[in-house]
C-alpha positions in Angstrom: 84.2 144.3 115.8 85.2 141.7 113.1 81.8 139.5 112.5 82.1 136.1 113.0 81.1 133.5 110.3 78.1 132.3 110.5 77.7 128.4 111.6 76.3 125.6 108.8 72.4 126.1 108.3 70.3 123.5 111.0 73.4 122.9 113.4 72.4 123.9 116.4 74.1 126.8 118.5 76.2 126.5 122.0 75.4 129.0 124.6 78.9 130.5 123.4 77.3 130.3 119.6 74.1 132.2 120.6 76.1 134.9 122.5 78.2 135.5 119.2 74.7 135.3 116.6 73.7 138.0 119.6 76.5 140.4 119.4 76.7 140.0 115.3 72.8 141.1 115.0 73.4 143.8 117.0 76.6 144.8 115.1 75.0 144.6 112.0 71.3 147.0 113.3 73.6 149.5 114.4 75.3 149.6 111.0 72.4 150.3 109.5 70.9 146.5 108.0 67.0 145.6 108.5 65.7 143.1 110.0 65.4 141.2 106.8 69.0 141.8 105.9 70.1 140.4 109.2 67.8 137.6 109.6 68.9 136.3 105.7 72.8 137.0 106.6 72.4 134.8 110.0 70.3 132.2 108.3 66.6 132.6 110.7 63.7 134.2 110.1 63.0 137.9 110.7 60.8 137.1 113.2 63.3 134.6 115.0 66.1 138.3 115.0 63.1 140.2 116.3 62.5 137.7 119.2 66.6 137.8 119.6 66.2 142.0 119.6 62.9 142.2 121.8 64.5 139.7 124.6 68.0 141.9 124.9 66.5 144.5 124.9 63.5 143.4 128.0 66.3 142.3 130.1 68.0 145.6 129.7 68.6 147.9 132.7 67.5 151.3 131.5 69.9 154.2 131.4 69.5 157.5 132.4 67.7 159.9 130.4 70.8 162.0 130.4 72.9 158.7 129.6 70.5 157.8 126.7 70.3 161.4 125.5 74.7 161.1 125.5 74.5 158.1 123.7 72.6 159.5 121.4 74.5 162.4 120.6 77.5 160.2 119.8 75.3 158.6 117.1 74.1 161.9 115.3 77.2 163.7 115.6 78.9 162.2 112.7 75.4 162.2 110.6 75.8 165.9 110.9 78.8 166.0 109.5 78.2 163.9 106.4 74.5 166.1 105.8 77.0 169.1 106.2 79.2 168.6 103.9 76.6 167.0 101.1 74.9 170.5 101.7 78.3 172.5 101.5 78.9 169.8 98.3 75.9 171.7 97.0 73.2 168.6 97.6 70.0 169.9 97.7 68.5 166.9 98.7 71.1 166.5 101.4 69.0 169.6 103.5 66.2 168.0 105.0 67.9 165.6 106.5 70.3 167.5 107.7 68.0 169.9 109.0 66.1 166.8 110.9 69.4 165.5 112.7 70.1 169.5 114.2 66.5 169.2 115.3 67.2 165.5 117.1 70.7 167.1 118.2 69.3 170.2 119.8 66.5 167.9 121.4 69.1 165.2 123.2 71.3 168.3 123.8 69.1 169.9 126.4 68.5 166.3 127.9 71.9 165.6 128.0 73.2 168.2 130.4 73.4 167.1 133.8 72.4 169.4 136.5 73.7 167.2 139.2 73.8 169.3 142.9 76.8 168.8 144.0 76.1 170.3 148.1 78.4 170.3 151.3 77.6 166.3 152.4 78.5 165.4 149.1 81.9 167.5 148.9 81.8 166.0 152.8 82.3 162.7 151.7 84.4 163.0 148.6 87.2 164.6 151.2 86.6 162.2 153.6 87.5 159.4 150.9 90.2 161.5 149.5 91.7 161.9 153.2 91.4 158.1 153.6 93.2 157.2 150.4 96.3 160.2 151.0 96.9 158.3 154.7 97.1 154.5 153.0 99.0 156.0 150.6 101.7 157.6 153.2 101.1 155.3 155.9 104.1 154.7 157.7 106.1 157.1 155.8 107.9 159.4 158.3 105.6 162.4 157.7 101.8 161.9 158.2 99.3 162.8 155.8 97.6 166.1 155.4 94.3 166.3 156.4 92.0 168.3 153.9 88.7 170.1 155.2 85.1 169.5 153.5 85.0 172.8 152.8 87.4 176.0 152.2 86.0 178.0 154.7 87.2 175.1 157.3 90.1 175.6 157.0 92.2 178.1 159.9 93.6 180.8 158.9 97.1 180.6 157.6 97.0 176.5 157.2 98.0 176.8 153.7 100.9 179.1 154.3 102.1 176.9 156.9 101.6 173.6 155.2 104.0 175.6 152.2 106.4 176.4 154.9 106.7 172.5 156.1 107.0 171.0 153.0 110.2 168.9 152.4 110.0 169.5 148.9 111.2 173.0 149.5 111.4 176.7 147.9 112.6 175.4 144.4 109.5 173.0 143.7 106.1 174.5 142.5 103.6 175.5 145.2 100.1 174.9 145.0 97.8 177.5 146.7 94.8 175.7 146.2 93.5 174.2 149.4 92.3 171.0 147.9 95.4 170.0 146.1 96.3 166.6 146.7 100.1 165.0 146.6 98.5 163.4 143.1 100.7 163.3 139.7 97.7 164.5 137.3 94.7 166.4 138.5 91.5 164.9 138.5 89.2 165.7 136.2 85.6 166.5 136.9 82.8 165.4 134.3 
C-alpha cells in the first residue's frame, strides 16, 4: 500500500481522513517503525498513535487461535530466511535470532494445525448442498441431475457402473470412478 501524504499540521481530519491516518499507522507498525517514528511521521503525539492502536485493536473481533497462529507464521517465515542466510553468510551474530524465530515457528506451528472433525452430519450436509447446487445448475436440461449419497457406503451396488454406462458423454471421454465426482471443471480443493 502506497502511503498517503500526510494532511497540513492543525487541519482537522474527515472521517475519510481518519480512516487513511488509521490504515497508514498501521502500515507503517507492521513495517517495523515505533511508536515515536509513527507518531512524528503523522504529526500527533505518541500517545495520540497509541490511543489510535489500542481503539482498533478493542473493537477487534478475535481470530482463532489457529488463525492467529497462521498469521503468524506468514510473518516469521521470511525472518527465517534472512537469519538463514546471514548465518550461511557466515554472521555470527545473525544465530540467536535466528535460533529465536525457529523457536516462535515451531511454537505457532503446533497451534496452527487444525484438527477439525469432519463426521457423517457434516459430510451429510456438504452433499446435500452439493446435490442442491448440481440440480439448479441442470435444471431443466433434458437429463436430471445425479443425486450423490452422504456417504460411500450409501450407495447400491453397481450405481457407479451404471451412471458410466448412461452417460452421454460416452466411451471416448475420461471416466471418473470416484463416487463423489461432481460434473465440476476443477476439483475442489480441501484446506
Amino acid at each position: 500500500m502506497v502511503l498517503d501524504t500526510v494532511p497540513a499540521p492543525g487541519k482537522r481530519s474527515t472521517a475519510r481522513g481518519m480512516v487513511r491516518r488509521r490504515q497508514r499507522i498501521f502500515v507503517r507498525l507492521r513495517e517495523g517503525s515505533s511508536y515515536e517514528e509513527t507518531a512524528a511521521a503523522e504529526g500527533v503525539t505518541r500517545e495520540r498513535v497509541r490511543q489510535i492502536v489500542s481503539k482498533v485493536l478493542r473493537n477487534r473481533s478475535v481470530d482463532s487461535a489457529a488463525d492467529h497462529a497462521k498469521l503468524q507464521l506468514a510473518r516469521l517465515a521470511p525472518l527465517m530466511e534472512l537469519g538463514a542466510e546471514a548465518v550461511a553468510a557466515g554472521d555470527v551474530t545473525a544465530i540467536s535470532p535466528y535460533l529465536k524465530v525457529l523457536d516462535r515457528l515451531d511454537r505457532y506451528q503446533t497451534i496452527a494445525v487444525s484438527n477439525v472433525a469432519y463426521d457423517d452430519e457434516a459430510r451429510k450436509k456438504l452433499m446435500d448442498k452439493i446435490n442442491r447446487v448440481v440440480a439448479n445448475l441442470t435444471a431443466g436440461k433434458a437429463a436430471p441431475a445425479p443425486q450423490y449419497p452422504a456417504t460411500p457406503a450409501a450407495l447400491p451396488a453397481g450405481a457407479i457402473e451404471a451412471e458410466a454406462a448412461a452417460d452421454p458423454a460416452g466411451p471416448g471421454e475420461a471416466q471418473s470412478a470416484e463416487p463423489y465426482a461432481a460434473p465440476f471443471a476443477e476439483p475442489f480443493a480441501w484446506g
